[in-house]
N, C-alpha and C positions, 0 to 999 in steps of 0.2 A: 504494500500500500504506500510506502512510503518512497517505492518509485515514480508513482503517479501524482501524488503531491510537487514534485520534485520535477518532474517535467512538463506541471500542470503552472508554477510559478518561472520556470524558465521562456516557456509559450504565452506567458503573461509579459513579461520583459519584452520579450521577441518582438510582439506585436505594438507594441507602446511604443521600441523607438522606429518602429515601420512607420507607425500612426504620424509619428512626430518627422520622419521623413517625406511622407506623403504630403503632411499639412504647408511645408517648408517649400515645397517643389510648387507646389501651386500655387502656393501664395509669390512666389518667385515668375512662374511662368504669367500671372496674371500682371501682375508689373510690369516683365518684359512685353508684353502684347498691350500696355497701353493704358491698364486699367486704374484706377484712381485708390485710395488707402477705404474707400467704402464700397468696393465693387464686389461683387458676389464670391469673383477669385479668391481676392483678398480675405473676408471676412472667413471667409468657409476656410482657408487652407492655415489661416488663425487657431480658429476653432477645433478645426484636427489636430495639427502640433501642440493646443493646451491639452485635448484628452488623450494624448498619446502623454506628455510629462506630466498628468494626474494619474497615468495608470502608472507607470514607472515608480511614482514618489510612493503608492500606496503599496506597489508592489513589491519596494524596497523595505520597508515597515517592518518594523522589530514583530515577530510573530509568540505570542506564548504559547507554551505549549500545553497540551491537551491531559 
């Protein structure tokens, strides 16, 4: 069990700093292509990169144990 904890929090990590890469890239492509600091790009790829470093910080989180 304590395998799938354990690759169930690495898969948590994984996807957070995906999240937070994806949010970065868009928000970047929406700039380069023109778009203004309130443009849909921009907002949304904001938005991704904060819930990708709120998964990460929570995910980082002292855990107690059971």
């Amino acid at each position: 069990m304590a395998y799938v904890q354990r690759a169930y929090r690495h898969s948590t990590r994984l996807f957070g700093a995906l999240m937070i890469l994806l949010g970065s890239a868009m928000a970047v492509t929406a700039v380069a292509r023109g778009g203004g600091p309130l443009s849909y790009g921009v907002v949304l790829g904001v938005l991704f990169a904060a819930l990708g470093a709120a998964r990460l910080y929570l995910a980082a989180a002292p855990r107690t144990e059971r």
